[in-house]
Steps between C-alpha positions, in 0.01 A plus 500: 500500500541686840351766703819541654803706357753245505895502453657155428809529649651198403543412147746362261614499169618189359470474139655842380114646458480829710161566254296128567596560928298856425273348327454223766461785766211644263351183490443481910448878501777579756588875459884482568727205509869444616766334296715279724819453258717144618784551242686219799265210356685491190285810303798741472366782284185480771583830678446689121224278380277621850586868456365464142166464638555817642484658154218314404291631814680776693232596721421130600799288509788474788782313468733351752831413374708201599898486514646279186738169539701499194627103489867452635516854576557540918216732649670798741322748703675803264285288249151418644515870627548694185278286332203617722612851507493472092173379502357701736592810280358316200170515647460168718271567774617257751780144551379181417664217692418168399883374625344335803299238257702195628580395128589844393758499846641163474611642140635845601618342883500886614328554881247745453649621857872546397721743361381453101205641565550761778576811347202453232284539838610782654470630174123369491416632866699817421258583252206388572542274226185210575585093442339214401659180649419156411639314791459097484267273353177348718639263716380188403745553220823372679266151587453306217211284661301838522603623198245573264495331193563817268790586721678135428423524132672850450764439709407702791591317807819675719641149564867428442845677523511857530113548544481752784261425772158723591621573792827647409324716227256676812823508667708745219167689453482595833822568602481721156153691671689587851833631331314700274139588696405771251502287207169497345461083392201332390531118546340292212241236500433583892880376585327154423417543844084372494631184661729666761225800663707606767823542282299681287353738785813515679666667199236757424495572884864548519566719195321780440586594113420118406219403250405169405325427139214266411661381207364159490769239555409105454346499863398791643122562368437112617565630794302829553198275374608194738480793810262800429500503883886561544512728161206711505686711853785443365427733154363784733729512732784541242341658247751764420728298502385262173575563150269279204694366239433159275845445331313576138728435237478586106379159449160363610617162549585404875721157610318518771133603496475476151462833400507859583102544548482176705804727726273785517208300544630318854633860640167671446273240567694452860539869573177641358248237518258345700388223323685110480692471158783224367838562316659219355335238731525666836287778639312656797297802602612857464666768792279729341674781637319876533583748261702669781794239472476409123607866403765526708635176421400522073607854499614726776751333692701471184482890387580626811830254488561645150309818381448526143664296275880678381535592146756341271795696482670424186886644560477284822368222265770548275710531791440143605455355187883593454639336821315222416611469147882486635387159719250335263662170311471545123166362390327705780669834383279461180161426636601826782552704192214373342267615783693810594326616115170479608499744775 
């Protein structure tokens, strides 16, 4: 599919089916992909599900674990931090954060900033260990007359009590970056900052160790195409500092382009090409960015964050699978066990 070696850094599994997200990855020819596990949205057993894929395709497949909620059970730092230390010696490559989603906070109500979640970073930055942070949503999110349409229909919109505003969210991120300056963060969906450029330079400016990915959000592509003027200096000039990712999943559905090739479709056709195309009813012209910023941004940027991808240790495996067995309610303990025997 691509000249280009290419690392997808940001991809999900959502339907239990390490084995169709490989396949998927096959299917757009990317040579490595990262598992981003978000066992706080409700998938519980989503930290061992992601480092099955490492079994299925050791030499291709990262996976960055993410800290499990168990319902009713209060969160401590003693918690959060073992958890990641657990994982870590399992075989996760890096920390997923997706706590800074504003429906995944209003549910947990922990600052990203406070004491929950402090020693689990100086653990991270101690180590070396890289993150993944999905902080926000795109902004038109907390306004419901610029809402999109898909956002209203799956109850997207970060209106009402306990919704956390955008601006509080930047706020806990950075004063997480200048406590802990080492920490190696990549910020998802490009901080769902393509509407707010300076933001978005200012941060990259001011920290040093901070990535942003390309991950497409709901808005951001619209608005590469809408300013190939603005965007165009903007990819060079930070171009080790950019990570491609399309949030693949293992299904090819999509609730909001439609499907996983239409995904693919939009980020190549406004990174690589040159030529006017449409997705779902909107369109433009393509950066067509040189060769000398795609493979930094498809491939480099990412390995030189993470090396090689870290093999699957199974007595750290077992390890975890045990302190998580002691937390799990009843129905999950089965389906753990379950996929525990197929490593």
């Amino acid at each position: 599919m691509s000249a280009h070696k290419i690392i997808d850094s940001h991809t999900h599994i959502t339907n239990g089916d390490p084995a169709k997200l490989l396949s998927m990855a096959d299917h757009f020819g990317y040579d490595r992909l990262n598992a981003l596990s978000i066992p706080c949205d409700g998938f519980l057993l989503n930290n061992l599900e992601c480092l099955l894929l490492k079994k299925l395709a050791p030499d291709r497949a990262y996976v960055y674990g993410g800290i499990t909620y168990i319902p009713g059970v209060e969160a401590g730092p003693k918690d959060l931090h073992k958890e990641l230390e657990l994982l870590t010696e399992a075989g996760c490559d890096g920390w997923k954060l997706l706590e800074s989603k504003p429906s995944v906070y209003r549910g947990l109500r922990l600052p990203l900033d406070g004491p929950v979640f402090e020693r689990a970073f100086s653990f991270a930055e101690e180590t070396g260990l890289p993150l993944i942070w999905h902080c926000g949503d795109p902004s038109t999110f907390w306004d419901a007359s610029r809402a999109p349409d898909f956002a209203k229909e799956n109850g997207w919109l970060c209106i009402g009590e306990g919704y956390p505003s955008l601006d509080e969210l930047n706020l806990q991120v950075e004063n997480v970056l200048k406590r802990h300056p080492l920490l190696k963060v990549t910020l998802a969906h490009l901080y769902f900052t393509s509407d707010r450029r300076e933001y978005a330079e200012k941060m990259l400016d001011s920290f040093e160790n901070l990535f942003f990915d390309l991950t497409p959000g709901s808005e951001m592509y619209w608005d590469f195409l809408d300013d190939r003027e603005y965007w165009q200096p903007f990819f060079n000039r930070y171009r080790d500092r950019l990570v491609f990712g399309t949030d693949m999943t293992d299904d090819e559905g999509d609730v909001v382009f439609g499907s996983q090739d239409e995904i693919v479709r939009l980020v190549m056709s406004t990174l690589k090409g040159t030529d006017p195309f449409t997705v779902r009813g909107q369109g433009g012209t393509g950066l067509g960015l040189p060769d000398d910023l795609l493979n930094p941004i498809m491939y480099d940027n990412f390995e030189k964050r993470n090396g090689l991808p870290r093999p699957l240790n199974l007595s750290g495996l077992n390890a975890y699978a045990a302190w998580l067995l002691d937390r799990l309610p009843e129905p999950e303990r089965i389906r753990c066990e379950d996929l525990l025997s197929r490593f």
